[in-house]
mmCIF file of the N, C-alpha and C atoms, coordinates in Angstrom:
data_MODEL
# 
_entry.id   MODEL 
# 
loop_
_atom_site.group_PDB 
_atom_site.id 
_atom_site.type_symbol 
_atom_site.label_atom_id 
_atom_site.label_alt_id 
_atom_site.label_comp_id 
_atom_site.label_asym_id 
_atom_site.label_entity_id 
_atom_site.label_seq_id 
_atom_site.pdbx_PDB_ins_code 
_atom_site.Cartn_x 
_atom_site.Cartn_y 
_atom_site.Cartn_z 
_atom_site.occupancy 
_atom_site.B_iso_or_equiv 
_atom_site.pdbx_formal_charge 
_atom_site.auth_seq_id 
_atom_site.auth_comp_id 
_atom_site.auth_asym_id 
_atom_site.auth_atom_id 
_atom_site.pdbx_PDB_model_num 
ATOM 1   N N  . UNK A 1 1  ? -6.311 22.784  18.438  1.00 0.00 ? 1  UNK A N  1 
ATOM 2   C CA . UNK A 1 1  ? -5.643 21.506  18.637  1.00 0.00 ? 1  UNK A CA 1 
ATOM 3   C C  . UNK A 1 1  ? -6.165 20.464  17.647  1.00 0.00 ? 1  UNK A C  1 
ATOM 4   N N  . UNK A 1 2  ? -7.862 20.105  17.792  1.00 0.00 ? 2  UNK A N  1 
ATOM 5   C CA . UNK A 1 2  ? -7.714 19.420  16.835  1.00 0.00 ? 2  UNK A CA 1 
ATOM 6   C C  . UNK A 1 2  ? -7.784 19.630  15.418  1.00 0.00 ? 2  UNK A C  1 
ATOM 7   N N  . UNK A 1 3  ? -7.595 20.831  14.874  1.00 0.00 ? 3  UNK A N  1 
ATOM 8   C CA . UNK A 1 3  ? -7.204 21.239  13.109  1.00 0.00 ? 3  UNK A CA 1 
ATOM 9   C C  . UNK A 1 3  ? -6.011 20.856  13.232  1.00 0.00 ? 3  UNK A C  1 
ATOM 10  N N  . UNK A 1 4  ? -5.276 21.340  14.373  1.00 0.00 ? 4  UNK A N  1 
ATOM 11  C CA . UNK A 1 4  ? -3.444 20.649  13.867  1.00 0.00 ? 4  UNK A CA 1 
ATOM 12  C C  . UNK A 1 4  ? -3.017 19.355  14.134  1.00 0.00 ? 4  UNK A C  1 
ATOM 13  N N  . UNK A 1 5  ? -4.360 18.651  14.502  1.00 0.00 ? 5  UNK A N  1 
ATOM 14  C CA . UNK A 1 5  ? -3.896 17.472  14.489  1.00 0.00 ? 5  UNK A CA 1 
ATOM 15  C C  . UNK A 1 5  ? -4.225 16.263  13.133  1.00 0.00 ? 5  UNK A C  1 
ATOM 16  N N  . UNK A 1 6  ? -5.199 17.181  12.637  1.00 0.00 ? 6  UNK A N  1 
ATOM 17  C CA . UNK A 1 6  ? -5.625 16.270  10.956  1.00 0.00 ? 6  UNK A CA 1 
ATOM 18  C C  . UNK A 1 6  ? -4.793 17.234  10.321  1.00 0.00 ? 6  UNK A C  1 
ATOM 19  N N  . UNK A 1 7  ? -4.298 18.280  10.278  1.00 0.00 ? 7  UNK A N  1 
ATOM 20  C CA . UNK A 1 7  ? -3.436 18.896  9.039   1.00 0.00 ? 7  UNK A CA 1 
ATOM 21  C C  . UNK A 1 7  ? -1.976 18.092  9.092   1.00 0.00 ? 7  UNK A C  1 
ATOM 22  N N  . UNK A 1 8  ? -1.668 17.814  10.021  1.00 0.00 ? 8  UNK A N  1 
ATOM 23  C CA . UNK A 1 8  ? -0.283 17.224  10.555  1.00 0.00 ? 8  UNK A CA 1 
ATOM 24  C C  . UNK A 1 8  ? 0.052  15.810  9.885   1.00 0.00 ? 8  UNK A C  1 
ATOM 25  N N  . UNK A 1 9  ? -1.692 15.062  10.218  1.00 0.00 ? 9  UNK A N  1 
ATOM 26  C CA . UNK A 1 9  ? -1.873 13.862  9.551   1.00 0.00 ? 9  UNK A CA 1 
ATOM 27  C C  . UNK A 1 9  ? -1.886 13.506  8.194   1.00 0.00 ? 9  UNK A C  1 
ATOM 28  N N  . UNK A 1 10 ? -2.515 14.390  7.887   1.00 0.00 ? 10 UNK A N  1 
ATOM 29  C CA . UNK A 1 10 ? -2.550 14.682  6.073   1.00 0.00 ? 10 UNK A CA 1 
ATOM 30  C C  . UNK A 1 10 ? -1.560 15.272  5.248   1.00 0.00 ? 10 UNK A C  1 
ATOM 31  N N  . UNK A 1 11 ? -0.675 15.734  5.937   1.00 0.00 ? 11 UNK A N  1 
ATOM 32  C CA . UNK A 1 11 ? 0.613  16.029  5.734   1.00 0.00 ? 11 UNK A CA 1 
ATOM 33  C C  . UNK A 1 11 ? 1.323  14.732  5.423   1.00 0.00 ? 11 UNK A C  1 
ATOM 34  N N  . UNK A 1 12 ? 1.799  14.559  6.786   1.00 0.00 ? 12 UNK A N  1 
ATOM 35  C CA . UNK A 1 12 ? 2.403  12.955  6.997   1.00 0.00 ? 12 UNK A CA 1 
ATOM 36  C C  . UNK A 1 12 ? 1.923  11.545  5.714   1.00 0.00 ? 12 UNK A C  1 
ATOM 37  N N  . UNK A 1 13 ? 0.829  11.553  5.896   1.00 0.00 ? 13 UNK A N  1 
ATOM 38  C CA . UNK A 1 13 ? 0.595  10.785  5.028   1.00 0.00 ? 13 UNK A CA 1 
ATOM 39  C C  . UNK A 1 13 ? 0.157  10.561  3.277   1.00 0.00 ? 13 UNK A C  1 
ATOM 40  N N  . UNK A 1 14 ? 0.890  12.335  3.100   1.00 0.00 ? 14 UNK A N  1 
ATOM 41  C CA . UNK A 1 14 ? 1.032  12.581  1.419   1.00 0.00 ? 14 UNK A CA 1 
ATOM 42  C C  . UNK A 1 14 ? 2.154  12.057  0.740   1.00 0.00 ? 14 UNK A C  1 
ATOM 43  N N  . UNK A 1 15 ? 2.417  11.670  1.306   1.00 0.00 ? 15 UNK A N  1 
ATOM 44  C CA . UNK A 1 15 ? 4.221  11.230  1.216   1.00 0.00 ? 15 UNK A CA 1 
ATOM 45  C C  . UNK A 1 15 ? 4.151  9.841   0.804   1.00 0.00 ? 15 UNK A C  1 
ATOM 46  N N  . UNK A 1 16 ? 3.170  9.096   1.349   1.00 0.00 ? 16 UNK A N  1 
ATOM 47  C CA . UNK A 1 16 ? 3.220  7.417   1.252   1.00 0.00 ? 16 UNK A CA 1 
ATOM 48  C C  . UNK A 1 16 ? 2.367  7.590   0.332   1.00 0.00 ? 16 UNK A C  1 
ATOM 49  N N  . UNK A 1 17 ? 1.413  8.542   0.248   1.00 0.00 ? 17 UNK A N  1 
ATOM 50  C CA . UNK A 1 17 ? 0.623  7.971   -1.123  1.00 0.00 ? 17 UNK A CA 1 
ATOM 51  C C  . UNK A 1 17 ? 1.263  8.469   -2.157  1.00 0.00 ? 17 UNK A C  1 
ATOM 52  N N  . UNK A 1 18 ? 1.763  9.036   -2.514  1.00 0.00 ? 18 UNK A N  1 
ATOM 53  C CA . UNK A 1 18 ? 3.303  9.689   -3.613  1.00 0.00 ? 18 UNK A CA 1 
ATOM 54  C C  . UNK A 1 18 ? 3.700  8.407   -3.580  1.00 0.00 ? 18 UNK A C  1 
ATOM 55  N N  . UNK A 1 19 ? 4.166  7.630   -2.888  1.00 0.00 ? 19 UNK A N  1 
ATOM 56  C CA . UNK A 1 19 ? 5.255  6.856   -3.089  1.00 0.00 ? 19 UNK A CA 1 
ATOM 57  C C  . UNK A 1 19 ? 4.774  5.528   -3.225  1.00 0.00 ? 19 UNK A C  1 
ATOM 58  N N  . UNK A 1 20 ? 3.867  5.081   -2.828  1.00 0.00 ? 20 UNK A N  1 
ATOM 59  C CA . UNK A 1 20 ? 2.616  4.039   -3.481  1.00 0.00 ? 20 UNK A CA 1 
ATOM 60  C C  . UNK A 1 20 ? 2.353  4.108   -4.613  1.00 0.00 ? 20 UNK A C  1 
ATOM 61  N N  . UNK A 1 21 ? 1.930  5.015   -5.094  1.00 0.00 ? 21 UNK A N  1 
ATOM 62  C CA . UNK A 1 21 ? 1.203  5.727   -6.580  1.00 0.00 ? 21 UNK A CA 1 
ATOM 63  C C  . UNK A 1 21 ? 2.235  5.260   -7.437  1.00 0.00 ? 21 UNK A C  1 
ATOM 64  N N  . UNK A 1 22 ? 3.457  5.935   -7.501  1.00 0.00 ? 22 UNK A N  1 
ATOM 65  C CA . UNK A 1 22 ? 4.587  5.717   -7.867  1.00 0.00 ? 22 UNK A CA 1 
ATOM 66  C C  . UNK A 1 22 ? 5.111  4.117   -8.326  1.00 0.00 ? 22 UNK A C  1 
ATOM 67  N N  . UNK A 1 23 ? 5.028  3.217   -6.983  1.00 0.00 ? 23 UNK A N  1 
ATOM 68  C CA . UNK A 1 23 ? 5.808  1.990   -7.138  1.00 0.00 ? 23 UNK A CA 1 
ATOM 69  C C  . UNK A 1 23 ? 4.196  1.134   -8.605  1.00 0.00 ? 23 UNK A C  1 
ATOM 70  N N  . UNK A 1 24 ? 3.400  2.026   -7.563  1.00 0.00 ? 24 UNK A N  1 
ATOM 71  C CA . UNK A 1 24 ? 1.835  1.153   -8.609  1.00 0.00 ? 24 UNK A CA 1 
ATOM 72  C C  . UNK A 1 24 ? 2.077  1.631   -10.229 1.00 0.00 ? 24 UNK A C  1 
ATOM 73  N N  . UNK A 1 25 ? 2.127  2.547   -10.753 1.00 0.00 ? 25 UNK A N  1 
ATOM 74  C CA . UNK A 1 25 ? 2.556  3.162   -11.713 1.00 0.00 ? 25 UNK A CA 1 
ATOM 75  C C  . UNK A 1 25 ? 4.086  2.379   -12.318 1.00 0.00 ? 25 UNK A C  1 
ATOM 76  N N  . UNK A 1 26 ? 4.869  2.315   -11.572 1.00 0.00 ? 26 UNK A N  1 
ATOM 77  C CA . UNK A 1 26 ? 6.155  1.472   -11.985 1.00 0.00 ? 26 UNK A CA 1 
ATOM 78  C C  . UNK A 1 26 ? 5.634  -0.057  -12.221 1.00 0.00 ? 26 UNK A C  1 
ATOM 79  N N  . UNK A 1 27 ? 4.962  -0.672  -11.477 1.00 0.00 ? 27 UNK A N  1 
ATOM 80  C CA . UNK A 1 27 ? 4.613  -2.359  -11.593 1.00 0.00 ? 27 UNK A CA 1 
ATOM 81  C C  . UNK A 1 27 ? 3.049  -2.084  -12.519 1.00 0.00 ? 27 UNK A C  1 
ATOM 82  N N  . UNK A 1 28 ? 2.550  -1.593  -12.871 1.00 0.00 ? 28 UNK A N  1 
ATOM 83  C CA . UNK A 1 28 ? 1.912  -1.457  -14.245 1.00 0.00 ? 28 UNK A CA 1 
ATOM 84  C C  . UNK A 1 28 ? 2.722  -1.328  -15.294 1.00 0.00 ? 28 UNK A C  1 
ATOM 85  N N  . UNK A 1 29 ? 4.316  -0.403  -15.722 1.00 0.00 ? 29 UNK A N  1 
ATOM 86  C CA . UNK A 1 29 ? 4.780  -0.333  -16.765 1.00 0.00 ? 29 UNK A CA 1 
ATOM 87  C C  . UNK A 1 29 ? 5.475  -1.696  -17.338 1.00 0.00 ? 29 UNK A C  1 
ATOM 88  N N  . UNK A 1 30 ? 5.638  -2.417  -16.020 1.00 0.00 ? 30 UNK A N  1 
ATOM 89  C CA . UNK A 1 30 ? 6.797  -3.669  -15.972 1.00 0.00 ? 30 UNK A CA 1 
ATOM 90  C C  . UNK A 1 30 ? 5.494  -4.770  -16.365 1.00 0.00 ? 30 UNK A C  1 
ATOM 91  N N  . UNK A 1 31 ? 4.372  -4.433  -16.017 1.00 0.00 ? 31 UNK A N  1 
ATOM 92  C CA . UNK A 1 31 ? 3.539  -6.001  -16.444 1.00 0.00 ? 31 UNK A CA 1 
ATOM 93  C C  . UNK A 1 31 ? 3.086  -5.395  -18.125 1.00 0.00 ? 31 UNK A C  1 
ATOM 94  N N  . UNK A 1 32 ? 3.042  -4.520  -18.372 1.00 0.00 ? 32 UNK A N  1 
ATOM 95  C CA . UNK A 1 32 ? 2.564  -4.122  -19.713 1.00 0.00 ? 32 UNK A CA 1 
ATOM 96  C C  . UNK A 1 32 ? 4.218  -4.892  -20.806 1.00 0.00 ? 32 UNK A C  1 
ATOM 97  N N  . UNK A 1 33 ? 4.601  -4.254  -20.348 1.00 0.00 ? 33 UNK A N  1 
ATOM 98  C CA . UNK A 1 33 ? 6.161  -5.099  -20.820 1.00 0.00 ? 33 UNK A CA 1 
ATOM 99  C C  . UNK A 1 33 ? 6.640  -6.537  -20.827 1.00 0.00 ? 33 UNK A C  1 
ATOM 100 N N  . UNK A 1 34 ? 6.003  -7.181  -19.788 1.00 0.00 ? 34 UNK A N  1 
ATOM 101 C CA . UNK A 1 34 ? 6.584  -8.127  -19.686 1.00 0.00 ? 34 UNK A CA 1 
ATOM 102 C C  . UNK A 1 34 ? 5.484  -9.092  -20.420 1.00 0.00 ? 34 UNK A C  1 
ATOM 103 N N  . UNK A 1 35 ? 4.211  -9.045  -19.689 1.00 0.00 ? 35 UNK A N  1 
ATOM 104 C CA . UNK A 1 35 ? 2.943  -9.768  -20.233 1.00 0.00 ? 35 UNK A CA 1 
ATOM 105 C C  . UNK A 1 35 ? 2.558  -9.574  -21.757 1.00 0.00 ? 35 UNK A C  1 
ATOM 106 N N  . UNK A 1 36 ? 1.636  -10.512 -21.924 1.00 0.00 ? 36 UNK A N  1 
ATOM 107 C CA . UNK A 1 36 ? 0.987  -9.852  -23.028 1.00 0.00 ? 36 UNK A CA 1 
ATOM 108 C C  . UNK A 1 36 ? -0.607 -9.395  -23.106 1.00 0.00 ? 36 UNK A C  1 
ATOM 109 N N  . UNK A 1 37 ? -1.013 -8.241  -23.813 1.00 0.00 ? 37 UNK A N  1 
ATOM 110 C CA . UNK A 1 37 ? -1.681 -7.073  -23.524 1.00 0.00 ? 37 UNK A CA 1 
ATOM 111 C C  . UNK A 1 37 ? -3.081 -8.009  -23.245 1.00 0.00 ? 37 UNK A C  1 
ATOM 112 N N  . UNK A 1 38 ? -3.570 -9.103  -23.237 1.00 0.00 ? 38 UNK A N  1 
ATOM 113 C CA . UNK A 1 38 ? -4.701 -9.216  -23.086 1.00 0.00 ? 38 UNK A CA 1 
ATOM 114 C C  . UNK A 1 38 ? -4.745 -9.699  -21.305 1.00 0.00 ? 38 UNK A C  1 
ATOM 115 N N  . UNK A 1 39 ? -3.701 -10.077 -20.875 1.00 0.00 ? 39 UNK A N  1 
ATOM 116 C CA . UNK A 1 39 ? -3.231 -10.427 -19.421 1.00 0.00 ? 39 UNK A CA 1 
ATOM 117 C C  . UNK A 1 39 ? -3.039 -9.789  -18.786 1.00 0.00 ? 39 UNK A C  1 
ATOM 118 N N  . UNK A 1 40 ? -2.250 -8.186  -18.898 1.00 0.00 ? 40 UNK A N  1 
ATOM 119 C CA . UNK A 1 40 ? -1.454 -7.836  -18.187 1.00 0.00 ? 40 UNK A CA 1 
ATOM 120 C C  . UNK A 1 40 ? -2.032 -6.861  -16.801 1.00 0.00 ? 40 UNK A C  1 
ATOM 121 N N  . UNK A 1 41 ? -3.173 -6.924  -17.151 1.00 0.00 ? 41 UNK A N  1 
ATOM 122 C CA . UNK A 1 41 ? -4.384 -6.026  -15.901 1.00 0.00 ? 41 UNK A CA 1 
ATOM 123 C C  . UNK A 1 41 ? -4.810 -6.974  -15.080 1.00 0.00 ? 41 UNK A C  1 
ATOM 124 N N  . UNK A 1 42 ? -5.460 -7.957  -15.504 1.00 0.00 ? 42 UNK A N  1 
ATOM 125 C CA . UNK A 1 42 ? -5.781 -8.980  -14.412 1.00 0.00 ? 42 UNK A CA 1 
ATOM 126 C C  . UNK A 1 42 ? -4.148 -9.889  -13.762 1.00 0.00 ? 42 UNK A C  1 
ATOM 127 N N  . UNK A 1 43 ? -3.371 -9.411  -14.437 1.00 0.00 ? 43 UNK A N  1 
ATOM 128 C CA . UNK A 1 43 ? -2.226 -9.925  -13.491 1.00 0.00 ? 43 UNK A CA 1 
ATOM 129 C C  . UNK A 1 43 ? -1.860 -8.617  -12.530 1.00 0.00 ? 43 UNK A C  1 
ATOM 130 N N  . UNK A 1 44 ? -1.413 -7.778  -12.934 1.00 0.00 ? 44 UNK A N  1 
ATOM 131 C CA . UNK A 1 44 ? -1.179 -6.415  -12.374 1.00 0.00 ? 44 UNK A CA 1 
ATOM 132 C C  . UNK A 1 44 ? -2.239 -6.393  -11.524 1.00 0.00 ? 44 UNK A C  1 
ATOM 133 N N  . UNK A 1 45 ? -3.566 -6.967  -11.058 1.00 0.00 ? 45 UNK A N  1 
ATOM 134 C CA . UNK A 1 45 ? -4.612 -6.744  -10.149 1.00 0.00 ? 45 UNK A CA 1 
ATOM 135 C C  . UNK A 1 45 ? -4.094 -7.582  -9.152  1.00 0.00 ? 45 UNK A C  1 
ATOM 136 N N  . UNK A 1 46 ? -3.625 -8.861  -9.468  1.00 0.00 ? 46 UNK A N  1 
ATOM 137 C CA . UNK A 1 46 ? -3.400 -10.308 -8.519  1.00 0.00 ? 46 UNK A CA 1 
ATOM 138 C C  . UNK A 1 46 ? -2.554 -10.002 -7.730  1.00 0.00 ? 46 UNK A C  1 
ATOM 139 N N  . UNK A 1 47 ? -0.857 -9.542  -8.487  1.00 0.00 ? 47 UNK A N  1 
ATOM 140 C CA . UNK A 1 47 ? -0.192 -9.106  -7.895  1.00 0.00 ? 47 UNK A CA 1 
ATOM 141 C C  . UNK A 1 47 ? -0.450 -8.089  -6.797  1.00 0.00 ? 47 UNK A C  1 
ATOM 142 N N  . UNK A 1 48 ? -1.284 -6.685  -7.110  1.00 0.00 ? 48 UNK A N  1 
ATOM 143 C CA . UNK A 1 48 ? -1.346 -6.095  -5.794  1.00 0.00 ? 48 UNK A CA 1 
ATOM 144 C C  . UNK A 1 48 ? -2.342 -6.334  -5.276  1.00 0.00 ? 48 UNK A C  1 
ATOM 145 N N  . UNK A 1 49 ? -3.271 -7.660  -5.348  1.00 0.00 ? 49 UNK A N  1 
ATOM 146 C CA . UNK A 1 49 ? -4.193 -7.890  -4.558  1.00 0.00 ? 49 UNK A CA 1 
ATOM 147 C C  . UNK A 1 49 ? -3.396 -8.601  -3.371  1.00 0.00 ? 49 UNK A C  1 
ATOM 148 N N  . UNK A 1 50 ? -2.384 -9.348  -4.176  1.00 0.00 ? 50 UNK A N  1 
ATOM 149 C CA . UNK A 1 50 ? -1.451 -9.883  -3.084  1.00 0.00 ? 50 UNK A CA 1 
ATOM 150 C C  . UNK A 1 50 ? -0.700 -9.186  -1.922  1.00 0.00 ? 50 UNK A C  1 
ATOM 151 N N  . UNK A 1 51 ? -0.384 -8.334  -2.407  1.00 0.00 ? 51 UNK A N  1 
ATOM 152 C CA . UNK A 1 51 ? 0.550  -7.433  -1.805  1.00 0.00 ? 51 UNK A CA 1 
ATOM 153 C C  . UNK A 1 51 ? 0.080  -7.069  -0.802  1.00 0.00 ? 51 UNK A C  1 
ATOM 154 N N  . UNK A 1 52 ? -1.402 -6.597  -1.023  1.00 0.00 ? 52 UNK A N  1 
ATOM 155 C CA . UNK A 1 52 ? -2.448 -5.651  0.056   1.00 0.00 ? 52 UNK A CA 1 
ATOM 156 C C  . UNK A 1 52 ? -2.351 -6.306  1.064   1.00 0.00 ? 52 UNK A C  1 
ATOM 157 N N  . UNK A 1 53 ? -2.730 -7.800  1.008   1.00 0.00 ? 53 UNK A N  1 
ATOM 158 C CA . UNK A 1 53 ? -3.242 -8.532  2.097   1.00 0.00 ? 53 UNK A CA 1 
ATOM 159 C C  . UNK A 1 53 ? -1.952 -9.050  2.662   1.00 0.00 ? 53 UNK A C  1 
ATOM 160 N N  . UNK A 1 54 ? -0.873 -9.115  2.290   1.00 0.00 ? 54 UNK A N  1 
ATOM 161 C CA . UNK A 1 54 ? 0.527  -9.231  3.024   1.00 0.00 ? 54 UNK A CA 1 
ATOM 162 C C  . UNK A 1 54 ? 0.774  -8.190  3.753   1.00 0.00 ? 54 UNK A C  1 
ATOM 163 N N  . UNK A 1 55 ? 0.221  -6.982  3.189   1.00 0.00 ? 55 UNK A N  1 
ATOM 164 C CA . UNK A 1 55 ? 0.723  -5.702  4.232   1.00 0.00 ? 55 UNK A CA 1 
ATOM 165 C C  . UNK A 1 55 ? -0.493 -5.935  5.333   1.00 0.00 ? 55 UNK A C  1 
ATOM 166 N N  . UNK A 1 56 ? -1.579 -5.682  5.111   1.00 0.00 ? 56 UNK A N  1 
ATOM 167 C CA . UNK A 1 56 ? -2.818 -5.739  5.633   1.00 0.00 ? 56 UNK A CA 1 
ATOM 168 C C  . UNK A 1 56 ? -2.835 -6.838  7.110   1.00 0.00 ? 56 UNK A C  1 
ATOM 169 N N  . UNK A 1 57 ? -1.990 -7.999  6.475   1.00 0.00 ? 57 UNK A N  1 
ATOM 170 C CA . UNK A 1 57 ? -2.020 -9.013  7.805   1.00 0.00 ? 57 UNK A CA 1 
ATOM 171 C C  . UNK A 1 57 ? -0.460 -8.650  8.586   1.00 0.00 ? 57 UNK A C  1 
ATOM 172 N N  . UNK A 1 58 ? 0.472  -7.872  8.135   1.00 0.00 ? 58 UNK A N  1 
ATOM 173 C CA . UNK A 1 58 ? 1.682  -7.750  8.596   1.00 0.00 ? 58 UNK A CA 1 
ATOM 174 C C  . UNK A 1 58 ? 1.663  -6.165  9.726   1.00 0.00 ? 58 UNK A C  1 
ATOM 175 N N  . UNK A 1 59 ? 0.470  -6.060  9.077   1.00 0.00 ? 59 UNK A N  1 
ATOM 176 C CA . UNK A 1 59 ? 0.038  -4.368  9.796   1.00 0.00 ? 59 UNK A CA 1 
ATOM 177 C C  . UNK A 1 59 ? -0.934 -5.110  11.051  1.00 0.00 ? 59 UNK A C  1 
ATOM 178 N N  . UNK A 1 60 ? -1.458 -6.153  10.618  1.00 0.00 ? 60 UNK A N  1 
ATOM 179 C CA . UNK A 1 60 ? -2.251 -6.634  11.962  1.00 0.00 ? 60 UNK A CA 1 
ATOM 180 C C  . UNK A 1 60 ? -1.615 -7.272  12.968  1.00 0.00 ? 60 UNK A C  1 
ATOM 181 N N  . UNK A 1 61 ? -0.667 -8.165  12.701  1.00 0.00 ? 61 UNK A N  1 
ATOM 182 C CA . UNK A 1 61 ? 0.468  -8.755  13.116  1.00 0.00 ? 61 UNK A CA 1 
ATOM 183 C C  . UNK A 1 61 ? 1.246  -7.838  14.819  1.00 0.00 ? 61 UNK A C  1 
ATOM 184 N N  . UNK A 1 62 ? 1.430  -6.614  14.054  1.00 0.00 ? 62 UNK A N  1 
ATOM 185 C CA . UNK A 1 62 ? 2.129  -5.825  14.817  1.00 0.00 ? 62 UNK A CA 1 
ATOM 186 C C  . UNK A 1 62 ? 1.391  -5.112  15.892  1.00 0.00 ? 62 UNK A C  1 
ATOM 187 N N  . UNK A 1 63 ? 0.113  -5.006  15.178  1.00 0.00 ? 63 UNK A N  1 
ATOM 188 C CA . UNK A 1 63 ? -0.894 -4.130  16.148  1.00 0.00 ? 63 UNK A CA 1 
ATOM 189 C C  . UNK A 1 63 ? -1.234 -5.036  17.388  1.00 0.00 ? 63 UNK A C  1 
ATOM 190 N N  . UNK A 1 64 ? -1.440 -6.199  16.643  1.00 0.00 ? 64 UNK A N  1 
ATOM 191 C CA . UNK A 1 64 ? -1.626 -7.505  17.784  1.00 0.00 ? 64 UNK A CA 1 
ATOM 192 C C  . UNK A 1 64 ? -0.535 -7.442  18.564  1.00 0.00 ? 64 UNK A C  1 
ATOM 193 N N  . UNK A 1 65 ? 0.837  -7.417  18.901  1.00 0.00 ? 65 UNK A N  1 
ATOM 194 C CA . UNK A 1 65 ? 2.178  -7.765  18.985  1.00 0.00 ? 65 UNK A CA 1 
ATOM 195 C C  . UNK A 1 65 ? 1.746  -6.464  20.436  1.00 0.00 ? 65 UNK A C  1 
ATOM 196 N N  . UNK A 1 66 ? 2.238  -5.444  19.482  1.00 0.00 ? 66 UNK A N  1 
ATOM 197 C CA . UNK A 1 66 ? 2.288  -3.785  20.120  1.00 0.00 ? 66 UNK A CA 1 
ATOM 198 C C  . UNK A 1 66 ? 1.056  -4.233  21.364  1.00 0.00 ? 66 UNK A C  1 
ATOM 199 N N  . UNK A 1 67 ? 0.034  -4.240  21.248  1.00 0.00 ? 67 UNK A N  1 
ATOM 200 C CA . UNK A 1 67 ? -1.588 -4.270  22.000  1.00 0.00 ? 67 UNK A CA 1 
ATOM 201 C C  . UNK A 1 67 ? -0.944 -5.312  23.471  1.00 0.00 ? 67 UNK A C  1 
ATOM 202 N N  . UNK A 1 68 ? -0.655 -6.560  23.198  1.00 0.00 ? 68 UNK A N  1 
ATOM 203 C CA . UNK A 1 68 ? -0.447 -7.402  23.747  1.00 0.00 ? 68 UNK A CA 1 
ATOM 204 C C  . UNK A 1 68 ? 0.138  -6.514  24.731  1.00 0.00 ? 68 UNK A C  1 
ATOM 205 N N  . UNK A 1 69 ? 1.657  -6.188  24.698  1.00 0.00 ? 69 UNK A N  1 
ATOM 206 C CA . UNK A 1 69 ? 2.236  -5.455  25.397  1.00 0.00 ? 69 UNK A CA 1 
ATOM 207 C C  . UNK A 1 69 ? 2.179  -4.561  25.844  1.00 0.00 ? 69 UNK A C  1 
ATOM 208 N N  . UNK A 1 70 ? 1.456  -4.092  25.905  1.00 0.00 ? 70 UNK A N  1 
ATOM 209 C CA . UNK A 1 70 ? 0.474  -2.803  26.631  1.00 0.00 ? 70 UNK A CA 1 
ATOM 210 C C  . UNK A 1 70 ? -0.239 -3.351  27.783  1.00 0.00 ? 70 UNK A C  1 
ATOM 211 N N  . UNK A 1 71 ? -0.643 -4.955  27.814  1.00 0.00 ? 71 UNK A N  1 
ATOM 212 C CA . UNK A 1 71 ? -1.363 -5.536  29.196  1.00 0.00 ? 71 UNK A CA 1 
ATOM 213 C C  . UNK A 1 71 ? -0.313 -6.746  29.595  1.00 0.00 ? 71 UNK A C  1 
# 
């Protein structure tokens, strides 16, 4: 039971990091392009530093939300 329950997980969640990797890889090609080369990393950092903490508090948001309603 519990091997099929981390193989299941690690399964499940190969998929989002594929597809993370991906969008990160796409918004690196677009700031190399758009910026210029001495900028375009410390912007490409800001941006998904931003991002993180929008998901990060939108993921807490819900957990808070979900939790609540449980009591």
């Amino acid at each position: 039971m519990h091997d099929e329950y981390f193989n299941t997980l690690l399964d499940d969640t190969s998929g989002y990091v594929l597809f993370f990797g991906l969008i990160g890889k796409g918004l690196l090609w677009i700031c190399k392009k758009v910026f210029p080369k001495k900028y375009y990393i410390g912007i490409f950092r800001g941006i998904t530093l931003i991002f993180s903490c929008m998901f990060l508090f939108l993921a807490a948001g819900i957990w808070f939300v979900d939790w609540n309603m449980l009591f």
